[in-house]
Structures are given as C-alpha cells and as structure tokens.
C-alpha positions as CSV (number, residue, x, y, z in Angstrom):
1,X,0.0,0.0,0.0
2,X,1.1,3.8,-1.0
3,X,0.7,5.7,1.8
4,X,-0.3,9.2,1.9
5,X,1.2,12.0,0.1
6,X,2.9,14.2,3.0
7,X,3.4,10.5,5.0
8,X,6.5,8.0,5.1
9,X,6.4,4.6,5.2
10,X,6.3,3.1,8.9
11,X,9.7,1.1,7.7
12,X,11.6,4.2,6.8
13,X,11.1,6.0,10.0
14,X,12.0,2.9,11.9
15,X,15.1,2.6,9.7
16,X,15.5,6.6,11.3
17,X,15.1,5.6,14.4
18,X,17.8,2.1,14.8
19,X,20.2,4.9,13.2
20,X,19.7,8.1,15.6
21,X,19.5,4.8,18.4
22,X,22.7,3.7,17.1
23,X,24.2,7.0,17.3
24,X,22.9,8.4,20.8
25,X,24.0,4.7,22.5
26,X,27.7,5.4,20.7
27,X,27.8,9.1,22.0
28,X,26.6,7.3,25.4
29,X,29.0,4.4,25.7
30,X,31.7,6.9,25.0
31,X,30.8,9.4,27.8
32,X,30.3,6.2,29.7
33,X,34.2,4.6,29.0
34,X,35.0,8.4,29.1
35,X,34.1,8.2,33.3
36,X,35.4,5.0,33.9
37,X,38.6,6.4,33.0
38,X,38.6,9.3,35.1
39,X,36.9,7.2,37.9
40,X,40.3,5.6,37.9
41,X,42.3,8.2,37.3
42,X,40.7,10.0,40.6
43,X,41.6,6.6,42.5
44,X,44.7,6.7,41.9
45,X,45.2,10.9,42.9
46,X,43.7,10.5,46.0
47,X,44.2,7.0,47.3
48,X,47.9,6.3,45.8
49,X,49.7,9.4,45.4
50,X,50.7,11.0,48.4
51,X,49.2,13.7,50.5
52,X,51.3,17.0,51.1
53,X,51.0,20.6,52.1
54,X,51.4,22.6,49.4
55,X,52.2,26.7,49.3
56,X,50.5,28.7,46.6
57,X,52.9,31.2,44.6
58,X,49.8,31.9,42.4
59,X,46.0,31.0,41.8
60,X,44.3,32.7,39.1
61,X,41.3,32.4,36.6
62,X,42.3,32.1,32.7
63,X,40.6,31.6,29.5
64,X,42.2,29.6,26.3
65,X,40.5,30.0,22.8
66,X,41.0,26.6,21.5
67,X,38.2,26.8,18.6
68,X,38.9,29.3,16.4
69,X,39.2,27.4,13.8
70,X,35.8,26.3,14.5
71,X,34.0,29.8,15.1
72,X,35.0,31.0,18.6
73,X,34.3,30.1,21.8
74,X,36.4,30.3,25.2
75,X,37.5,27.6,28.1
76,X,38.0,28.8,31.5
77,X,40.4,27.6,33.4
78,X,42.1,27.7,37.2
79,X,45.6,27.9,37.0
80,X,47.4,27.8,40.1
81,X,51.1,27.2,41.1
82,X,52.5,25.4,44.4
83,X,56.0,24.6,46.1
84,X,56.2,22.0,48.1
85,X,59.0,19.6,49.6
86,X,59.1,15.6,49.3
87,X,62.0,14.0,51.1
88,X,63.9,17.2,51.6
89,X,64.0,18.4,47.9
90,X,62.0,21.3,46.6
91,X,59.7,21.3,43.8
92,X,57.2,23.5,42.1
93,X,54.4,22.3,40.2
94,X,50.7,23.6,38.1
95,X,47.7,22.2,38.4
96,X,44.8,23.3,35.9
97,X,41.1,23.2,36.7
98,X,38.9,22.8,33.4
99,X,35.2,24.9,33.0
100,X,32.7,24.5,30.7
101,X,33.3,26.0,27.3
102,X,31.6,29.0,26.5
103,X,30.5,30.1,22.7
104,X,31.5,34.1,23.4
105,X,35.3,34.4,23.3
106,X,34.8,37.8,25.6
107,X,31.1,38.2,26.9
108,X,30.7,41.4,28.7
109,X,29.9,39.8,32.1
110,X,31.4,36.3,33.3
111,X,29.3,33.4,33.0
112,X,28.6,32.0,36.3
113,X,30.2,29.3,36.1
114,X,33.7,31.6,35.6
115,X,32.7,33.5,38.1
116,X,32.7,30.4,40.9
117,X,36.1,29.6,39.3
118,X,37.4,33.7,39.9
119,X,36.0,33.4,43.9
120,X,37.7,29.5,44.1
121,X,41.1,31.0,43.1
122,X,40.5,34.2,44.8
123,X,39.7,32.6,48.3
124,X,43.4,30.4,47.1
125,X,45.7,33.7,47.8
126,X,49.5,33.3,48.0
127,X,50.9,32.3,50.9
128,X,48.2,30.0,51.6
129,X,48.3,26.5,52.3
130,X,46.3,23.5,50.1
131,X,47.0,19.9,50.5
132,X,48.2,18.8,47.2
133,X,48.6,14.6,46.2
134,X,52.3,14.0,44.4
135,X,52.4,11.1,42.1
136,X,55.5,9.3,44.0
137,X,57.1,7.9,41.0
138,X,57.4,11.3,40.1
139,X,57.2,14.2,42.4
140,X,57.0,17.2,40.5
141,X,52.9,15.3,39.1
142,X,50.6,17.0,41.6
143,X,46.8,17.3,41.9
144,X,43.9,18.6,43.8
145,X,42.8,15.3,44.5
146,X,39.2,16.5,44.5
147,X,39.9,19.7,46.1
148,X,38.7,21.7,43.1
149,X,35.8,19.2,42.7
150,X,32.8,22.2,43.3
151,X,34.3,24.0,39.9
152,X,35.4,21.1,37.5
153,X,33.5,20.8,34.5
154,X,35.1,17.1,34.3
155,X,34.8,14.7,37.0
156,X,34.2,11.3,36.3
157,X,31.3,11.9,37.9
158,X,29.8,14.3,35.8
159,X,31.1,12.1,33.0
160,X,29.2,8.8,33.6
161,X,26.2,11.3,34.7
162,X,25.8,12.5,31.8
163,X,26.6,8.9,30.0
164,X,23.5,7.2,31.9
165,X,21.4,10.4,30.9
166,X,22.3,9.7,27.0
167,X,21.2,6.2,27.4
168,X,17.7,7.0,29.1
169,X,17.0,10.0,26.7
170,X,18.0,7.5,24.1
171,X,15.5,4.6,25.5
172,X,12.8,6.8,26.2
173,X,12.5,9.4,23.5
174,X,12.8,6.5,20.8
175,X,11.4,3.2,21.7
176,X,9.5,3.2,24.5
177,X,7.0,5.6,21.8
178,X,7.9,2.7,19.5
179,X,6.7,0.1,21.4
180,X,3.6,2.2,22.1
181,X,2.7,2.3,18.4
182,X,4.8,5.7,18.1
183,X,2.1,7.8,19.4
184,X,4.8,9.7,21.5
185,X,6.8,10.5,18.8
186,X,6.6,13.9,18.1
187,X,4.3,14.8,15.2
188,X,5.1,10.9,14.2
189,X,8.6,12.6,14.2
190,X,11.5,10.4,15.7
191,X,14.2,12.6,14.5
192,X,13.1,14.5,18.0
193,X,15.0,11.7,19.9
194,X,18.2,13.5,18.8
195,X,17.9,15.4,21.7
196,X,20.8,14.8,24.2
197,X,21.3,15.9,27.4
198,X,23.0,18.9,28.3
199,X,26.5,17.7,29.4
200,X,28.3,20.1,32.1
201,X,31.7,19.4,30.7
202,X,30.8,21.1,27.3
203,X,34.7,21.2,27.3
204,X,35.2,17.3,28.3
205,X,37.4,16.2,25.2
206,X,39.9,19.1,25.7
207,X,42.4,17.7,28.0
C-alpha cells in the first residue's frame, strides 16, 4: 500500500530511528568509558599518590580560545602554582582546573560558572596552604585530588552522569513511543529523539 502524500512509510522511520539509536547509544557508551577512565584516574590521585602541604605562589582564573578554527568560543580555566618539599627536595608544580566552554570568546559579564572559578582562586591567595597529592614515582605530578571538585566541568562523575542520561534520553525518546505504536513520537517525528542531554563538561574532550 502507497501511503499518503505528505506521510513515510512506517519502515523508513523505523530505519530513522535504529540509526539516531545507534548514534545516541555510541555518544553514550563513549561518555560512559570516558568516566570509567577518570573514575580511575581520581583513585589513583587521592588514594595512591601522596598527601602533602602545598604553598600557593599563584592561583588565578584564565581563558584559552582553542576553537577558532571552528568559530569562537572560550575555556575557563584555574591555574594555580605550588611549592612544596618531598624528602627534603624542593619542587614547584601547576595544576589546571577545566570549566565549561563558553561560545563568546569575551562576553561582557562572566558566566557563572567563571565566576565560581574567579571566587575558588581568589579565596586560594598566596601564601596559603592547600593539601596537594604527588604522584611518588614522580614528584613534580601534583593534583587537587578532589579539592577543586565544586568547579570542575570534568569529573568522572559528571562524565558517567551524563553517559547514563544519553542512554535514558535514548531509550525513552525513541522506543518506549515505538513500542507504544509511536504515538509519543513527536508529530510521528523520531528525529526529536536526537535530543541529548546537556553535558556540564561542554569542554570534556579538551584535556
């Protein structure tokens, strides 16, 4: 049977759907391996390396412009740099903080999300004391070990947050409404199932 002018055939917007399915569950299962990998990486920070008190020399919020290639856009960034000692020898070490990435290169007002960054690095002035984790095979590797956790636009939790959100968009956007006789779709539209959740590391693949 023909259908309709104006209509597509039931098969073809199935065929839609098992490829925008195919797609979101991808884009899921790699925010997913994405946060297992920083789930480790976080282990290893603050349960293996080593626990010291650091001294900041400097703590500061900066912006990169790492897409201009691509239109624009700004990262913002915590910078801050720290001496400490490990068995009697000096060392003096940056850590970086990643935001969200922001499509105005220079907006007239800081997003808020800069703007917790500026008061995190502001309340870090120097001469101030922050327990830093060395990486014990090699000293002069330091991190926050979850210190800078509140501004971070990529912990693994936020990672595998976002991952599980793909996959339940993904599940019920597209075939729960299948299942149902694709009543839900919108306007018998499944192409609205390419809506995917808002991920707060918008910046996540720029380390």
């Amino acid at each position: 049977m023909i259908p309709p002018a104006g209509q597509r055939s039931p098969s073809l917007w199935v065929g839609g759907l098992f490829i925008i399915s195919a797609l979101a569950l991808l884009f899921a299962a790699e925010l997913e391996i994405e946060g297992l990998g920083r789930t480790r990486k976080e282990q290893v920070e603050l349960q293996e390396w080593l626990p010291v008190a650091g001294t900041v020399d400097a703590c500061y919020l900066d912006r990169h412009y790492p897409f201009q290639r691509r239109g624009g856009g700004a990262i913002y960034t915590v910078q801050c740099r720290f001496h400490y000692s490990v068995n009697g020898v000096s060392y003096e070490s940056m850590t970086e903080t990643l935001g969200n990435h922001h499509s105005f290169r220079d907006p007239a007002q800081l997003p808020a999300d800069a703007l917790r960054m500026q008061a995190w690095a502001t309340q870090h002035k120097k001469g101030s004391t922050q327990i830093i984790h060395y990486d014990p095979a090699n000293p002069a590797k330091i991190s926050l070990a979850g210190a800078d956790d509140e501004i971070r636009s990529n912990t693994a939790a936020i990672a595998l947050t976002s991952a599980r959100q793909a996959g339940l968009s993904e599940s019920s956007c597209c075939w729960l409404p299948l299942l149902h006789g694709g009543s839900a779709w919108e306007g018998g539209n499944p192409s609205t199932c390419l809506t995917t959740p808002r991920n707060n590391s918008e910046g996540l693949r720029n380390l």
